[in-house]
Rosetta silent file (secondary structure, phi, psi, omega in degrees, C-alpha in Angstrom):
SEQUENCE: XXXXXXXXXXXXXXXXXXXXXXXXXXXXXXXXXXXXXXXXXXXXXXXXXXXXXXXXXXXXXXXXXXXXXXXXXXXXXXXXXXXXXXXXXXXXXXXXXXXXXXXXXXXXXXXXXXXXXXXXXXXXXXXXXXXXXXXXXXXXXXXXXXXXXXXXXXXXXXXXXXXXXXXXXXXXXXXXXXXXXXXXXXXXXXXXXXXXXXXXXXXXXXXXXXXXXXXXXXXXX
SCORE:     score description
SCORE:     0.000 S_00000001
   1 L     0.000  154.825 -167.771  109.327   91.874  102.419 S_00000001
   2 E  -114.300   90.320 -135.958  108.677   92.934  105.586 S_00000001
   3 E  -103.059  113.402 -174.900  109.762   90.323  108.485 S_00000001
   4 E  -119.634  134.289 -169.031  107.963   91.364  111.691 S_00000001
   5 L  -137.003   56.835 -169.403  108.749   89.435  114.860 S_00000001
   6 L   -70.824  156.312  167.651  107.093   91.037  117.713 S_00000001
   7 E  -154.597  119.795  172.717  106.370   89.004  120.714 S_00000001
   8 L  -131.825   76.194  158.794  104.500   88.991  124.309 S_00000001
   9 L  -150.182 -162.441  170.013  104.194   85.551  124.918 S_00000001
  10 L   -35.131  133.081 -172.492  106.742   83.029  124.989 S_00000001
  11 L  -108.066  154.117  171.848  110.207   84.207  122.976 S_00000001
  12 L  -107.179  128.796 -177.595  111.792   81.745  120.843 S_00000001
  13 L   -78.039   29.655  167.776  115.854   82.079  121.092 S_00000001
  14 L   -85.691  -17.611 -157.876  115.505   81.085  116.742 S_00000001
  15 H   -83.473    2.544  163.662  114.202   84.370  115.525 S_00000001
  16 H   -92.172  -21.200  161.569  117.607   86.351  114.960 S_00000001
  17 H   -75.855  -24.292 -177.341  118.630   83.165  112.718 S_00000001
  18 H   -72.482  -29.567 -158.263  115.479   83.159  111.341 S_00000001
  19 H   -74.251  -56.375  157.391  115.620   86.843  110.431 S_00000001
  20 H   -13.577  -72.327 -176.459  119.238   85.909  109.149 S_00000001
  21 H   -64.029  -47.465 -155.312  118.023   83.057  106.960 S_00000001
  22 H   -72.756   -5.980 -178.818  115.270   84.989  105.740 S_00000001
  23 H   -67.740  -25.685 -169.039  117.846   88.074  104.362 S_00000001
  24 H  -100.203  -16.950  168.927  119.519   85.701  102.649 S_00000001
  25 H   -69.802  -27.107 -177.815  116.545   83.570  101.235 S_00000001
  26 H   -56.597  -42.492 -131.671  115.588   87.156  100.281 S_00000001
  27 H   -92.426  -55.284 -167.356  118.476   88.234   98.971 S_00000001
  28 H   -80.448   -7.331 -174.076  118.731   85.127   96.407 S_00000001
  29 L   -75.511  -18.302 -129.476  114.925   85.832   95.558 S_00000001
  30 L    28.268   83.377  179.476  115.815   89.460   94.786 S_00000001
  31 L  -144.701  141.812  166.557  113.566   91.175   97.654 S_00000001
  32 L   -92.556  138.326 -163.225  115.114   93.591  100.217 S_00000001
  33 L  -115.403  168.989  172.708  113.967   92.165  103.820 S_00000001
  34 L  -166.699  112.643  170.582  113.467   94.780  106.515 S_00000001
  35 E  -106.872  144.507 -177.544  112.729   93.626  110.045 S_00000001
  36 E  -136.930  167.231  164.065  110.966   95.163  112.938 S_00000001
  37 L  -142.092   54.555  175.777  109.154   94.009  116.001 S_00000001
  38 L  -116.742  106.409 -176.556  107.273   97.759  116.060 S_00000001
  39 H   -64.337  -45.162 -173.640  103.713   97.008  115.423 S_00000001
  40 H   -37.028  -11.006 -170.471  103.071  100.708  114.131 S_00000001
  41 H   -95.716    9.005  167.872  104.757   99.306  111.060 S_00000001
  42 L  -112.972   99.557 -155.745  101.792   97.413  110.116 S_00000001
  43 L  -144.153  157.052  161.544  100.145  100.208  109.050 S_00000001
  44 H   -45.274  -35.855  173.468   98.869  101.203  105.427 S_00000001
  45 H   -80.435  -36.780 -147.011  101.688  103.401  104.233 S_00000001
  46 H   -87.243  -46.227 -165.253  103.932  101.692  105.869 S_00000001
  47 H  -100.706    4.562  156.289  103.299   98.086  104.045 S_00000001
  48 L   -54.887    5.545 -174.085  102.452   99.471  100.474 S_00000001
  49 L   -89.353  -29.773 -143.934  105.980   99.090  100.072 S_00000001
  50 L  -110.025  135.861  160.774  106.173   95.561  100.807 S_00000001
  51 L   -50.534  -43.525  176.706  105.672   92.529   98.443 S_00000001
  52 E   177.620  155.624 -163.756  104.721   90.432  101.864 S_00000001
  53 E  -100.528  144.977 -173.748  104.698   90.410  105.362 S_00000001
  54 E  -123.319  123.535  169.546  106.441   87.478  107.175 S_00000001
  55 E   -95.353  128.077 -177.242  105.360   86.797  111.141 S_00000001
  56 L  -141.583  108.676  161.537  108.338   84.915  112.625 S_00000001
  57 L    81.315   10.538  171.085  108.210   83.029  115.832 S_00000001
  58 L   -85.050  176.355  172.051  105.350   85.475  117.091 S_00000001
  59 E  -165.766  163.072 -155.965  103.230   85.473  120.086 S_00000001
  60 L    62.924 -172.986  173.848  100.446   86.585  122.267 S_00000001
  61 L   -22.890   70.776 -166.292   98.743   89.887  121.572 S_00000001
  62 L   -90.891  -26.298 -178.691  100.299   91.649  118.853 S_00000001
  63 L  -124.370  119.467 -158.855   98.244   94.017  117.099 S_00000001
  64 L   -73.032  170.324  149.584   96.196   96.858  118.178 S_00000001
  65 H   -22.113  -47.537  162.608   92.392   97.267  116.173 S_00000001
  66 H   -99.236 -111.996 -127.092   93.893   99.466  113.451 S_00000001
  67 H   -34.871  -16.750 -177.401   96.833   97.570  112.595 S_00000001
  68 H   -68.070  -57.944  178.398   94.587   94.663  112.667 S_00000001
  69 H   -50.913  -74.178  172.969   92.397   96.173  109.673 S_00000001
  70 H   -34.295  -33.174  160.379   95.697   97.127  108.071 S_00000001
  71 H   -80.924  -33.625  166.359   96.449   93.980  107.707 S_00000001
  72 H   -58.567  -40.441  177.775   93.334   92.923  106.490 S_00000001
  73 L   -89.306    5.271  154.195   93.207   95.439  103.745 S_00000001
  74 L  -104.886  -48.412  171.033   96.830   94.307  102.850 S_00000001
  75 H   -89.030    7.221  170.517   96.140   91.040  101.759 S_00000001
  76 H   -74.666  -11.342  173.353   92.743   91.790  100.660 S_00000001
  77 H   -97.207   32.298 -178.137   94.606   94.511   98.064 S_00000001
  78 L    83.881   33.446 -164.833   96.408   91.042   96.805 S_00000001
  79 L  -131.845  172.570 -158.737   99.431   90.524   99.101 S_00000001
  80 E  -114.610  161.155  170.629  101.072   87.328  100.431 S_00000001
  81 E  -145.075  125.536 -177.027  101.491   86.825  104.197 S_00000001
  82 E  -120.080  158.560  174.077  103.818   83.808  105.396 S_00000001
  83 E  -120.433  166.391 -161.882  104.123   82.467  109.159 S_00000001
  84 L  -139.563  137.550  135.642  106.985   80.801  110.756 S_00000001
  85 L    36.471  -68.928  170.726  106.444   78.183  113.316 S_00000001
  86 L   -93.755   14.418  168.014  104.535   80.576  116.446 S_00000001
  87 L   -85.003   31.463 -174.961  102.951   82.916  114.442 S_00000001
  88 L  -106.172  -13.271 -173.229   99.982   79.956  114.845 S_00000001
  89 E  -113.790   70.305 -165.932  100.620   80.771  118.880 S_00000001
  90 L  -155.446  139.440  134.718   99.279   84.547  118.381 S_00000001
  91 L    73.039   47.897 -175.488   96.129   86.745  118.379 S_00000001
  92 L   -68.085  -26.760 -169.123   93.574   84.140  120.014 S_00000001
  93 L  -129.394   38.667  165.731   90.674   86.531  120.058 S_00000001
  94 L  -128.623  112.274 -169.417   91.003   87.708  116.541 S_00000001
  95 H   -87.942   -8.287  141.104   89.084   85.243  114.315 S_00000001
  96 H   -29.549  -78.817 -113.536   90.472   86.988  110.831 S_00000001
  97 H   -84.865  -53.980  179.448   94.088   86.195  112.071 S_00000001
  98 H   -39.231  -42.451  175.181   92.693   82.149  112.642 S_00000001
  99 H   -74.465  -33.637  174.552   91.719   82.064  109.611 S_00000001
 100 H   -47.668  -43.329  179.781   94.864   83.589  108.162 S_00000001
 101 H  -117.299  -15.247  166.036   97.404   81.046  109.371 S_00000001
 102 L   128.721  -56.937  165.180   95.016   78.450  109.320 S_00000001
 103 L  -156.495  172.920  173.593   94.877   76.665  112.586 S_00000001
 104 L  -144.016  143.949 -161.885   96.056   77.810  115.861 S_00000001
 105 E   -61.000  148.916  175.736   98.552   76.105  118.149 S_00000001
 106 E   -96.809  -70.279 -167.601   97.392   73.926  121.395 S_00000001
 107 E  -150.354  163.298  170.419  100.371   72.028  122.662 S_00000001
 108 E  -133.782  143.942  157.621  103.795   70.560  121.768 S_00000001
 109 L   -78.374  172.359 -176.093  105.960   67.510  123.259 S_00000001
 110 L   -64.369  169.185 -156.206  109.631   68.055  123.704 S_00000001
 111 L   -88.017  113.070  172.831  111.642   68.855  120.929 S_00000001
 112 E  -150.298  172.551 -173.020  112.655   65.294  119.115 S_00000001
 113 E   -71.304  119.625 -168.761  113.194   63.786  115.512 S_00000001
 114 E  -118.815 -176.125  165.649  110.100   63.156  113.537 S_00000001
 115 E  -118.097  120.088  156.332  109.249   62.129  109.965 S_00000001
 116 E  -117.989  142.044 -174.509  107.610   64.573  107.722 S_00000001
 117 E   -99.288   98.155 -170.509  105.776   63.203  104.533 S_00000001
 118 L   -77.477  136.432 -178.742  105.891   65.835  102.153 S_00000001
 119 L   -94.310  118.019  149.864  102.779   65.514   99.781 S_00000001
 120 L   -21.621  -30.530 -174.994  104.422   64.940   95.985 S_00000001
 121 L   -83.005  -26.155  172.500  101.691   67.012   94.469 S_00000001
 122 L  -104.717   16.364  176.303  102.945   70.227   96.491 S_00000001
 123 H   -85.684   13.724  169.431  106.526   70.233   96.412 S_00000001
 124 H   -92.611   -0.257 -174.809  106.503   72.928   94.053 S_00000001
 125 H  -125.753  -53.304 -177.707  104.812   75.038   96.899 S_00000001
 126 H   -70.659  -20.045 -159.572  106.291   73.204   99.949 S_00000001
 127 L   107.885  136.119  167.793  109.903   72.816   98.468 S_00000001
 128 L   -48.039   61.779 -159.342  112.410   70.818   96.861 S_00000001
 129 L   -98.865  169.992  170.890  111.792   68.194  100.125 S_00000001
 130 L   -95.052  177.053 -163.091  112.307   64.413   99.670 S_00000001
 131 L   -94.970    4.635  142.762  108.859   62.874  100.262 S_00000001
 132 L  -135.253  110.766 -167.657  109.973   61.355  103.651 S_00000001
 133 E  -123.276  110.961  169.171  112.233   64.086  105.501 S_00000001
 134 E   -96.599  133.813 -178.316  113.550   63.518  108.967 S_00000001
 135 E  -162.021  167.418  179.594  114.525   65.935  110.885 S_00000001
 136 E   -90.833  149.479 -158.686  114.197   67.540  114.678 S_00000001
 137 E   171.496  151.645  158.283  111.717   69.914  115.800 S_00000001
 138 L   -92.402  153.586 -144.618  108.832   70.691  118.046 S_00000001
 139 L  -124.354   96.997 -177.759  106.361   68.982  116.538 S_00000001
 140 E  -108.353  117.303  163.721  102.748   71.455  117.483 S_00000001
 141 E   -45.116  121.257 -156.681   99.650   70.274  117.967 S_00000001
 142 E  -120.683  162.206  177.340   96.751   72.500  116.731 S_00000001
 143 L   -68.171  -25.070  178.752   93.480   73.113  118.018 S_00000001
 144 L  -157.961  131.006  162.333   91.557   71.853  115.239 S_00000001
 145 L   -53.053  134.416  171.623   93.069   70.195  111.383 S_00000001
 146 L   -80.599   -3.291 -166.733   93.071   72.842  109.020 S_00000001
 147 L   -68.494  135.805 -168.134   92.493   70.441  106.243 S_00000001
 148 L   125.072  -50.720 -164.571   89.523   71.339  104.320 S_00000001
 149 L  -114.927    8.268  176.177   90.027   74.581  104.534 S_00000001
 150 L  -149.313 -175.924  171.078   93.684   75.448  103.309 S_00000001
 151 E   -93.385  117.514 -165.378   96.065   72.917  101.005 S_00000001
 152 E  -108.510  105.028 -137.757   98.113   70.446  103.161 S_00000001
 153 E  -113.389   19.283  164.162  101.526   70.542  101.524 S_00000001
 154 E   171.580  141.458 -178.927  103.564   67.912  104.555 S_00000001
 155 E  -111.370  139.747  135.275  101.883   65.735  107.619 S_00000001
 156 E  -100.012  139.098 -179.467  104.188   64.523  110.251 S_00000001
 157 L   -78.569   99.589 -172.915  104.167   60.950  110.966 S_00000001
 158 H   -49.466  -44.317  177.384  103.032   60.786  115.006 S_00000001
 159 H   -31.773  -68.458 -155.037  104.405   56.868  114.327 S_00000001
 160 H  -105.826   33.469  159.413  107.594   58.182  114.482 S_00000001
 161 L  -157.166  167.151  178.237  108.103   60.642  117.550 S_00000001
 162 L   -83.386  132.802  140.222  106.352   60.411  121.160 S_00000001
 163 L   113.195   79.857 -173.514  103.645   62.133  123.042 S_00000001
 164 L  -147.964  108.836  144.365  101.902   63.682  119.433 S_00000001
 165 L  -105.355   72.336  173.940   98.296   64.583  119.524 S_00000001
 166 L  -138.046    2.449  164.046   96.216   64.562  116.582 S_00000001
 167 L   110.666 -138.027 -162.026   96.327   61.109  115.191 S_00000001
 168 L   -78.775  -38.817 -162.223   97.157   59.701  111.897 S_00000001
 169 L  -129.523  104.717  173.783   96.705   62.794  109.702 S_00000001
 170 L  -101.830  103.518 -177.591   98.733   65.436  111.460 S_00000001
 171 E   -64.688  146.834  176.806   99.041   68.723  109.108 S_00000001
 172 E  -147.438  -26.999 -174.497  102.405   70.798  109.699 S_00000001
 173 E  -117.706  156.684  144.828  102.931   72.618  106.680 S_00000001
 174 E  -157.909 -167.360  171.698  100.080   74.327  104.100 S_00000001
 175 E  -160.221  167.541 -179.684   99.272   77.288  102.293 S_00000001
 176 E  -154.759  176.481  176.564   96.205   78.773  101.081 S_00000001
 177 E   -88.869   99.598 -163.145   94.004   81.626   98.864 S_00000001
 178 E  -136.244  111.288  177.954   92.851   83.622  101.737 S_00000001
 179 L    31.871   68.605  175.727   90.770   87.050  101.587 S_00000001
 180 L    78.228  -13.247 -171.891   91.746   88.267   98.067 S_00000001
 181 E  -105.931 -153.453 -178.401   95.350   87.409   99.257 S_00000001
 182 E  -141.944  115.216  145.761   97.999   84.535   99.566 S_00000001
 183 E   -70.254  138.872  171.678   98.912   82.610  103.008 S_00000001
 184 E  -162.302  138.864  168.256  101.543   79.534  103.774 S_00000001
 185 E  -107.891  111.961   88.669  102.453   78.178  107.115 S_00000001
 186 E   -17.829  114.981  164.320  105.079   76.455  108.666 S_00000001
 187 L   -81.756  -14.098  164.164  104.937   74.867  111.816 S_00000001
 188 L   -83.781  168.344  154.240  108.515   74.207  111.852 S_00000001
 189 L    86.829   57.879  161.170  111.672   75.889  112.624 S_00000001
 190 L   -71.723  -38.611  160.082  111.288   76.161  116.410 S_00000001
 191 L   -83.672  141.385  178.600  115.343   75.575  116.723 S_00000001
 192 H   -34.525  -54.017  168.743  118.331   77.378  115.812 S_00000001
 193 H   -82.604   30.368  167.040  119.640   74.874  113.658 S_00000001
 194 H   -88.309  -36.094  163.874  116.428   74.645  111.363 S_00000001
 195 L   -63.202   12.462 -176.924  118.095   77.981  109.794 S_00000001
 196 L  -132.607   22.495  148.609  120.848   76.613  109.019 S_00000001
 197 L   -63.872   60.449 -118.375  119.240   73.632  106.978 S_00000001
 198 H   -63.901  -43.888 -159.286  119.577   73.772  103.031 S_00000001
 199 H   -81.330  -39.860  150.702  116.276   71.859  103.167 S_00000001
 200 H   -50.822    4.885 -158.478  114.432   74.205  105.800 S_00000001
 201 L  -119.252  -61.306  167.295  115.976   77.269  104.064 S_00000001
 202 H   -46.416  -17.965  173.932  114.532   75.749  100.982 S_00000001
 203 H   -78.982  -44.781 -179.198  111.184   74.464  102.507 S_00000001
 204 H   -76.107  -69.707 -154.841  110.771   78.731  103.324 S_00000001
 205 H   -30.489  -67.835  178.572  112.364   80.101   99.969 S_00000001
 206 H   -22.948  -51.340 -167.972  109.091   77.991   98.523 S_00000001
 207 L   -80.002  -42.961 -169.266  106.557   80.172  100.364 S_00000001
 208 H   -63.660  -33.381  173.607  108.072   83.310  100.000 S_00000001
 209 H   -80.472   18.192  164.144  108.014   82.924   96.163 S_00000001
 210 H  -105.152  -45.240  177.291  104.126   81.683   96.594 S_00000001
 211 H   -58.279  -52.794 -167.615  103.436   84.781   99.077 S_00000001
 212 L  -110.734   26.504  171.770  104.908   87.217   96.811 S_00000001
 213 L    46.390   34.199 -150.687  103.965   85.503   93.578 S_00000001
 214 L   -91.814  -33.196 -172.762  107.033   85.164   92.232 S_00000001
 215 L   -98.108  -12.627  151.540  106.142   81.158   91.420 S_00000001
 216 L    84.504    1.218  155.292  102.836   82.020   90.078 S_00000001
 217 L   -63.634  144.992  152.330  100.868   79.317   91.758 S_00000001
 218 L   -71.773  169.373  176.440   97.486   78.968   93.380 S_00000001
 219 L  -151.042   91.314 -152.961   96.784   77.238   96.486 S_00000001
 220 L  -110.397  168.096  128.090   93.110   76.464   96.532 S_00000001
 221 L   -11.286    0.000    0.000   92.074   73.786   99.389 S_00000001
């Protein structure tokens, strides 16, 4: 898989643990990881190699017009694409890419302990989670719930951190069937020490074997 973590927005100091965690989620998956933050590498030649592409922590502007297509015509030839926590703060005025991850981010409150409510029906796609899992994060607010349109595999409960806007049914994790291809999101792992979390390490190792079809599930809506 191919873990690309370019960024001109905001940098998150998480993404050399994430890139860390993901060699080693990789590793136990059997997949060789290879990371760049060189957009030329999303290119046609370049990602026929690759099982799936992973966006980790990016943001702002990332992709020129043809790499944009290249990506389109990589999962539309079947391929999985997973996001990490800001690739939902990326690519605002390409409405492919919205659709791709799902929703795109508005705002966050500071970084404090929430409850997430893992939906029972998805933990074979979200991870071996307990069905109420607390843990710290920034907790991001999206411009509009994806629900409807993707599978909503954990909610966090706004009850139980401050300053949270989207109500009662706040989406944080999903995954979806997306233009011939396969998508999952995370909204977590804004902090260092979510890579170093058997249950966050285990929350990704779920998507990447749903991106790269290794678990052999759908993820219809």
């Amino acid at each position: 898989m191919l873990v690309f973590s370019r960024t001109t927005g905001f940098r998150h100091q998480s993404i050399p643990d994430g890139i860390a965690a993901l060699r080693g989620i990789g590793a136990r998956l059997g997949l060789a990881v290879d990371a760049t933050e060189d957009a030329t590498r999303i290119a046609d030649d370049d990602l026929a190699g690759y099982q799936a592409v992973v966006f980790l922590s990016t943001t702002g502007d990332l992709l020129d017009d043809g790499q944009q297509a290249a990506l389109q015509r990589y999962l539309r030839g079947g391929h999985g694409w997973l996001g990490v926590h800001a690739a939902s703060d990326a690519e605002y005025g390409w409405p492919w890419y919205a659709g791709l991850v799902g929703a795109q981010f508005r705002r966050h409150p500071a970084v404090q302990p929430a409850t997430v409510v893992v939906d029972p029906a998805g933990r074979g796609l979200a991870g071996p989670l307990p069905r109420q899992w607390r843990r710290t994060d920034e907790w991001y607010d999206f411009r509009a719930n994806p629900r409807g349109k993707v599978r909503v595999l954990a909610t966090v409960d706004e009850a139980t951190y401050a300053d949270g806007g989207m109500g009662a049914d706040h989406p944080i994790a999903w995954c979806h069937d997306y233009d011939g291809g396969r998508s999952w999101y995370t909204a977590m792992g804004h902090t260092v020490e979510s890579f170093h979390e058997p249950l966050f390490l285990a929350h990704l190792a779920a998507g990447l074997r749903y991106v790269t079809g290794q678990s052999g599930a759908d993820c219809p809506p």
